[in-house]
MIDOKE-5130 format. One record per atom (N, C-alpha, C, O): residue in one letter; atom name; z, y, x. Coordinates in Angstrom, 3 decimals, m for minus. Layout:
N
- aa; at; zz; yy; xx
- a; CA; Z; Y; X
...
END
This chain:
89
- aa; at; zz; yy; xx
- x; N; m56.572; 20.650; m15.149
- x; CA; m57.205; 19.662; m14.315
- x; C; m56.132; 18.896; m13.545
- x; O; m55.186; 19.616; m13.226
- x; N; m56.064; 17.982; m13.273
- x; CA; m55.576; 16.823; m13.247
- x; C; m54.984; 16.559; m11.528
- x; O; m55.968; 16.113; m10.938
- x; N; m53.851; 16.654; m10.571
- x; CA; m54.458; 16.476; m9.827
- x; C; m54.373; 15.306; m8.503
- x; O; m53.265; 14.773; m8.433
- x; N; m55.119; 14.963; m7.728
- x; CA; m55.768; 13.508; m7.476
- x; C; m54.629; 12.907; m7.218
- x; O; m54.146; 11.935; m7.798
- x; N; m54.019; 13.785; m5.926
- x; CA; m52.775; 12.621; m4.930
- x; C; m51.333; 13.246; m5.844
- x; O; m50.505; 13.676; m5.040
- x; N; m51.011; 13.340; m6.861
- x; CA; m50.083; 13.725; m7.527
- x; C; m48.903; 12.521; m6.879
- x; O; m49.248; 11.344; m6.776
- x; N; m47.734; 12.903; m6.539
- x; CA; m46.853; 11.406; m6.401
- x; C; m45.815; 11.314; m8.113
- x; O; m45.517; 12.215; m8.897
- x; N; m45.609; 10.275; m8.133
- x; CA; m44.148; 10.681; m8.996
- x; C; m42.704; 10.914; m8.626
- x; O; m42.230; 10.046; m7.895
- x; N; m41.952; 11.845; m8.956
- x; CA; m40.874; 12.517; m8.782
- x; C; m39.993; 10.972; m8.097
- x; O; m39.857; 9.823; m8.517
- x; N; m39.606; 11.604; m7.042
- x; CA; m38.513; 10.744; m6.326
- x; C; m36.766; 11.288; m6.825
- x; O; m36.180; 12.303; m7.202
- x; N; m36.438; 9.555; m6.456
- x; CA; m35.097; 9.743; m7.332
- x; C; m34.288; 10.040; m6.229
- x; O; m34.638; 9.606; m5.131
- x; N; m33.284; 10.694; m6.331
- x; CA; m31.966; 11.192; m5.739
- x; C; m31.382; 10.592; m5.401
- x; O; m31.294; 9.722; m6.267
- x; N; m30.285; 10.146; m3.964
- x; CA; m29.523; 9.201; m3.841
- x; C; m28.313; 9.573; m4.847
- x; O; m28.075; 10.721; m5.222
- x; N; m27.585; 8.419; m5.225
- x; CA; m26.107; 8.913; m5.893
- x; C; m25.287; 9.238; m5.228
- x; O; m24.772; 8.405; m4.482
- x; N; m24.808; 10.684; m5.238
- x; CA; m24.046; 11.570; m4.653
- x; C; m22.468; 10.287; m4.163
- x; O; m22.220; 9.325; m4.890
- x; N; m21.710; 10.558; m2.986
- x; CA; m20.509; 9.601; m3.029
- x; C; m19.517; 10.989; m3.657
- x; O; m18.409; 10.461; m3.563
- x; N; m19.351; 11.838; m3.998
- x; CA; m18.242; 11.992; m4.026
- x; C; m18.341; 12.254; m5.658
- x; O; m19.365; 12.858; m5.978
- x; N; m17.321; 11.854; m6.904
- x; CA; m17.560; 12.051; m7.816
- x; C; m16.721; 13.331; m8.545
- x; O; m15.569; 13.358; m8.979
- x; N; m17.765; 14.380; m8.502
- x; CA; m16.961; 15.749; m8.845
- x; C; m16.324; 15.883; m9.736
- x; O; m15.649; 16.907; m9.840
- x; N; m16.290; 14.515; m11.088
- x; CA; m15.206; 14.963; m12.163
- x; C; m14.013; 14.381; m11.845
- x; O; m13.147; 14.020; m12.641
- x; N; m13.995; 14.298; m10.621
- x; CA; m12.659; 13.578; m10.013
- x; C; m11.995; 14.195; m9.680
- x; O; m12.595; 15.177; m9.243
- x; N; m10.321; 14.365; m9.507
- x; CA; m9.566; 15.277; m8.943
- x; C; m9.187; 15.054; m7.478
- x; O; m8.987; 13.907; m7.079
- x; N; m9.073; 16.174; m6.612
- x; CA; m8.937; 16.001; m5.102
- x; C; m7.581; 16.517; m4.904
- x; O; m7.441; 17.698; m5.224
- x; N; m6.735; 16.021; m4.533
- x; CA; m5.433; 16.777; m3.798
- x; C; m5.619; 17.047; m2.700
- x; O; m6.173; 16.366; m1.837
- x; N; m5.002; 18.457; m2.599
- x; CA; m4.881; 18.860; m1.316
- x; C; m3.340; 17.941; m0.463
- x; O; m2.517; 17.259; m1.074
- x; N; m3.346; 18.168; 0.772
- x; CA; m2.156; 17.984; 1.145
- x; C; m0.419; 18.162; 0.860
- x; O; 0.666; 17.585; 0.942
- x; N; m1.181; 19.581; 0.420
- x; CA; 0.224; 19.818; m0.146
- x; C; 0.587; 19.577; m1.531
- x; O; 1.785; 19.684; m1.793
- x; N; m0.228; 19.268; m2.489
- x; CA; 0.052; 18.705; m3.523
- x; C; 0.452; 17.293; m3.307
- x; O; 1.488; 16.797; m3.749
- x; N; m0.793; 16.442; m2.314
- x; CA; 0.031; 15.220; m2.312
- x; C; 1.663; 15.108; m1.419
- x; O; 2.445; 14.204; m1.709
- x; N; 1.901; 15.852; m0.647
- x; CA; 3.317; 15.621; m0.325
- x; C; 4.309; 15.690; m1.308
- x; O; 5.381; 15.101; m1.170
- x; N; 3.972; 16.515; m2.509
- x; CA; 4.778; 16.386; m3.356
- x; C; 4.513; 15.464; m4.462
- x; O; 5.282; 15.367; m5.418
- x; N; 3.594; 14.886; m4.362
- x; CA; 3.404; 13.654; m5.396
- x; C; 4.379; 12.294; m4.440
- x; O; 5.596; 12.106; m4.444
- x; N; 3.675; 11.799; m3.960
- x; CA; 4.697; 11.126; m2.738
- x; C; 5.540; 11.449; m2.116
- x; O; 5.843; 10.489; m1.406
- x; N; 6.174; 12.286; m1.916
- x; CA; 7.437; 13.039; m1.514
- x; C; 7.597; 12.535; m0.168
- x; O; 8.425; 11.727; 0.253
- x; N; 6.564; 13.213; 0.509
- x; CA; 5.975; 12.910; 2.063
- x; C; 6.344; 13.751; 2.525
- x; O; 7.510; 13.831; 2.141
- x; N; 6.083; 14.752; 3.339
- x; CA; 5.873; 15.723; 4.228
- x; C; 4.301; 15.788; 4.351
- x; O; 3.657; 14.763; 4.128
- x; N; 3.599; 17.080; 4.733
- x; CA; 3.032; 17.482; 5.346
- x; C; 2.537; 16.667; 6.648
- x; O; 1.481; 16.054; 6.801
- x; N; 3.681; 16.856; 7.593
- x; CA; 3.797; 16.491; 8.959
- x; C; 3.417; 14.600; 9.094
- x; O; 2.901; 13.912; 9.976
- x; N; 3.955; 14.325; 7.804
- x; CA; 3.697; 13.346; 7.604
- x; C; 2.786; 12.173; 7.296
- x; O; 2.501; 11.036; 7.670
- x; N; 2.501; 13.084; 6.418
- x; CA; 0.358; 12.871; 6.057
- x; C; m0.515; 12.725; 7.448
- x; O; m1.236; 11.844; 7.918
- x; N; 0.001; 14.294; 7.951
- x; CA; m1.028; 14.369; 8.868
- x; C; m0.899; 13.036; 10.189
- x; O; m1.711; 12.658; 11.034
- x; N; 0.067; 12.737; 9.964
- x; CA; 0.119; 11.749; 11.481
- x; C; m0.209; 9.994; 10.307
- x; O; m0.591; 8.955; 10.846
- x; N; m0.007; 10.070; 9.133
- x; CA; m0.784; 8.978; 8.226
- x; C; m2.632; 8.915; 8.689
- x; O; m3.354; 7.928; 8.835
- x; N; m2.901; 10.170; 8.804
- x; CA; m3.836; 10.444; 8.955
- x; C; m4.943; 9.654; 10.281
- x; O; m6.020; 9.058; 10.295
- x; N; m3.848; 10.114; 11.338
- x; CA; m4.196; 9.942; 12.855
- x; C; m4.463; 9.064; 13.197
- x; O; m5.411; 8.789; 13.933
- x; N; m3.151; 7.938; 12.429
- x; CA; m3.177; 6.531; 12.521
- x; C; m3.918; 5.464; 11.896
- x; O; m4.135; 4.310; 12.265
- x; N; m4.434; 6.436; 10.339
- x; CA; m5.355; 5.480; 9.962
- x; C; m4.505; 4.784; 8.613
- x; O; m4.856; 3.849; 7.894
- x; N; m3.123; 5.704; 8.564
- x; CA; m2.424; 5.090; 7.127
- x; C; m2.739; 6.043; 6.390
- x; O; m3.453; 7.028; 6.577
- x; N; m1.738; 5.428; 4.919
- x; CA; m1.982; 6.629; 3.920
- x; C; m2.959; 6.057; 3.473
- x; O; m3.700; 5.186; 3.929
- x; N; m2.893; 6.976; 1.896
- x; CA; m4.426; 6.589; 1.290
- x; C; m5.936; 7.229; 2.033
- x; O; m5.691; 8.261; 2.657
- x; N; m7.275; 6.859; 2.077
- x; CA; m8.228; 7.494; 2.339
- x; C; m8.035; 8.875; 1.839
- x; O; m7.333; 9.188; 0.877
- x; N; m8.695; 9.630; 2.554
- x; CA; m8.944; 11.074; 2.417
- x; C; m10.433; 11.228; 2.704
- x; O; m11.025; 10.287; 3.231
- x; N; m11.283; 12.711; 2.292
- x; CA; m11.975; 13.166; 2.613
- x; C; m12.065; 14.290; 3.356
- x; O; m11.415; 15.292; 3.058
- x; N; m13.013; 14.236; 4.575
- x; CA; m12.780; 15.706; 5.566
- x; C; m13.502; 16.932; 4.682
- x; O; m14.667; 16.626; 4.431
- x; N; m13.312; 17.581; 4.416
- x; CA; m14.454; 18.505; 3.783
- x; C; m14.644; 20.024; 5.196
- x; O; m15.371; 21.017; 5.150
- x; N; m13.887; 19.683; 6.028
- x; CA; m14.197; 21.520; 7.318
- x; C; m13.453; 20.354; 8.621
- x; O; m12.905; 19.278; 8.862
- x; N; m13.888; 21.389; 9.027
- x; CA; m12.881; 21.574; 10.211
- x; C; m11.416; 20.879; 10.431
- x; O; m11.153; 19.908; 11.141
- x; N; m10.470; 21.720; 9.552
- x; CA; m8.912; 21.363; 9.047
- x; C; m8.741; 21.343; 8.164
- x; O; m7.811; 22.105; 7.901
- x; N; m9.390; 20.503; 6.742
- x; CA; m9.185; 21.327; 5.618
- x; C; m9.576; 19.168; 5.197
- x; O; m10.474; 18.508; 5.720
- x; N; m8.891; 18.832; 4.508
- x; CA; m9.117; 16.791; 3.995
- x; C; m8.329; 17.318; 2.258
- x; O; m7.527; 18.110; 1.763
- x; N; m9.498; 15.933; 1.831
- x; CA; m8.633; 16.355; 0.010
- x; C; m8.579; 14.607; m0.362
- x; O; m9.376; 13.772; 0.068
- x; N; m7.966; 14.472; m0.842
- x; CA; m7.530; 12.813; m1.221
- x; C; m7.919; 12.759; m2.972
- x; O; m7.362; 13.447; m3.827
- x; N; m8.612; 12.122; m3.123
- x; CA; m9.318; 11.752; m4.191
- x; C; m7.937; 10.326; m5.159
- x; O; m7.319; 9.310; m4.840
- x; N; m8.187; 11.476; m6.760
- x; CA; m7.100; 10.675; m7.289
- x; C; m7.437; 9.122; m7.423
- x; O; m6.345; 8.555; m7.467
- x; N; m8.148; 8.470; m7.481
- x; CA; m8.365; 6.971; m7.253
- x; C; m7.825; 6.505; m6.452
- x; O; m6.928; 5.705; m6.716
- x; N; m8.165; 6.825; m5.122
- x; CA; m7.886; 6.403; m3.837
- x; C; m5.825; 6.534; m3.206
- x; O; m5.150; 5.832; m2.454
- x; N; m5.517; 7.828; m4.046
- x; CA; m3.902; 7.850; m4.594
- x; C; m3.551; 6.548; m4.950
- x; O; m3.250; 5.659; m4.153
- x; N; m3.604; 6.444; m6.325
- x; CA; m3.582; 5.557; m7.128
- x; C; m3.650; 3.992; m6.771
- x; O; m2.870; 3.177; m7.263
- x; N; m4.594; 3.685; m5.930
- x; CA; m5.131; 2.373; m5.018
- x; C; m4.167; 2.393; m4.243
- x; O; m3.731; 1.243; m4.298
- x; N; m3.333; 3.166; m3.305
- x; CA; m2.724; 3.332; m2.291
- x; C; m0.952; 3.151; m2.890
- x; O; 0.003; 2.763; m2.216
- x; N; m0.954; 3.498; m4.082
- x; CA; 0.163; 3.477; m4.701
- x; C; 0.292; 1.915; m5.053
- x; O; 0.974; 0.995; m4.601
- x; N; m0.680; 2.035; m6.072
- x; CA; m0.738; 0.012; m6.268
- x; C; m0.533; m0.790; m5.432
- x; O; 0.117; m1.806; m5.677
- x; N; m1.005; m0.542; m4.322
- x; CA; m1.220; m1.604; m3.255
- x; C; 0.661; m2.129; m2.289
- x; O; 1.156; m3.101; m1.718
- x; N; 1.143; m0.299; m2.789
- x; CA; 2.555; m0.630; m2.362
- x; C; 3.772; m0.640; m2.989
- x; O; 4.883; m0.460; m2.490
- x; N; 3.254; m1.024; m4.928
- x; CA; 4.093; m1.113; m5.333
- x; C; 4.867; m2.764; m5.625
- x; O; 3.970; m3.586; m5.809
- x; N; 5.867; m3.218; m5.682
- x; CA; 6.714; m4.242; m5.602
- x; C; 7.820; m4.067; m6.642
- x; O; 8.261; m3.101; m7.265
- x; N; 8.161; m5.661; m6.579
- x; CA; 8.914; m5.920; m8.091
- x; C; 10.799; m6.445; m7.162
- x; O; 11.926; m6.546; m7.646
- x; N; 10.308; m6.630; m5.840
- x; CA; 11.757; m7.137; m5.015
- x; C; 11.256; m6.457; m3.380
- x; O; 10.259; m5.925; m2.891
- x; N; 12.618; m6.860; m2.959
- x; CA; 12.295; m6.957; m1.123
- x; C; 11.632; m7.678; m0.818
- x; O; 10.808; m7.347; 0.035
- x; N; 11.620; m9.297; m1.432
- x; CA; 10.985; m9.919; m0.735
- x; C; 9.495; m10.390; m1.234
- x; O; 8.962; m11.498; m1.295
- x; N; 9.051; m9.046; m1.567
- x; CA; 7.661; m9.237; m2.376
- x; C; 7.237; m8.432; m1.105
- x; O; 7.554; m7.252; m0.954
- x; N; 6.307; m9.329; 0.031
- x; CA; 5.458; m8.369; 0.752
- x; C; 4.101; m8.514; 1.275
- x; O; 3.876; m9.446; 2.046
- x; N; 3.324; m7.835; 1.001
- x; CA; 1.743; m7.767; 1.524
- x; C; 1.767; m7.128; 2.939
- x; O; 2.673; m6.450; 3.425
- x; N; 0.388; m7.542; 3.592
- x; CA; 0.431; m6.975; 4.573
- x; C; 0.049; m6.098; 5.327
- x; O; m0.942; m6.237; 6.044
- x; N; 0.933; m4.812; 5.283
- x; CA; 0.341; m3.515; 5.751
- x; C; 1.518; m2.964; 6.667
- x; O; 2.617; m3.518; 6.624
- x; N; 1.286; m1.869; 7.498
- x; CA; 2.015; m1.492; 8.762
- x; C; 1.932; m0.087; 8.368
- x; O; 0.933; 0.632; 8.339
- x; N; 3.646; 0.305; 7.945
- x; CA; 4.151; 1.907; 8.434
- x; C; 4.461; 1.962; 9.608
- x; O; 5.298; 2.864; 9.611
- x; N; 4.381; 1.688; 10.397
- x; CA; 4.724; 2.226; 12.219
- x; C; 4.051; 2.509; 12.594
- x; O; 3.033; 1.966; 13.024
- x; N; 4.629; 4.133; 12.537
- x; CA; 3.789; 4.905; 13.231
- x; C; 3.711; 4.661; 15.151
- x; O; 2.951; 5.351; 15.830
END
C-alpha cells in the first residue's frame, strides 16, 4: 500500500572537500617547498602561503591543487617578471 505524504529523496549538498585528493601535512609540505615548519606556520597567521584546511584544533592539511595554484602563481621566467603579492611577514 502506497503511502499518501511519501516525499522524494532529497539530494545531498556536494561535499567541499574532494577525498580523491591528496592533503599534505605540514611537514611534508616544508619539504616540498623547502620552507620550514616555523615558517608555514607564521604563512599561516598572516594569511600567506597556499590555502590550507583546519581539520582539529592544531592539526591544517594543504590540498594538492591549492600547492600547485600557489606554485603557479609564483612562478617567473626573470626578475623583472612581477605580480602582485606580499612575502613580508
Amino acid at each position: 500500500m502506497p503511502r499518501a505524504n511519501q516525499k522524494s529523496p532529497q539530494k545531498l549538498p556536494t561535499p567541499v572537500l574532494d577525498l580523491g585528493e591528496h592533503y599534505y601535512t605540514p611537514k611534508e609540505l616544508s619539504g616540498i617547498l623547502n620552507l620550514s615548519m616555523s615558517t608555514l606556520a607564521e604563512y599561516r597567521r598572516n594569511g600567506l602561503g597556499p590555502q590550507y584546511i583546519s581539520v582539529g584544533y592544531r592539526s591544517c592539511r594543504y590540498a594538492k591543487t591549492e600547492v600547485l595554484k600557489y606554485i603557479d602563481e609564483r612562478t617567473r621566467a626573470s626578475t623583472s617578471a612581477t605580480k602582485n603579492y606580499n612575502l613580508s611577514l
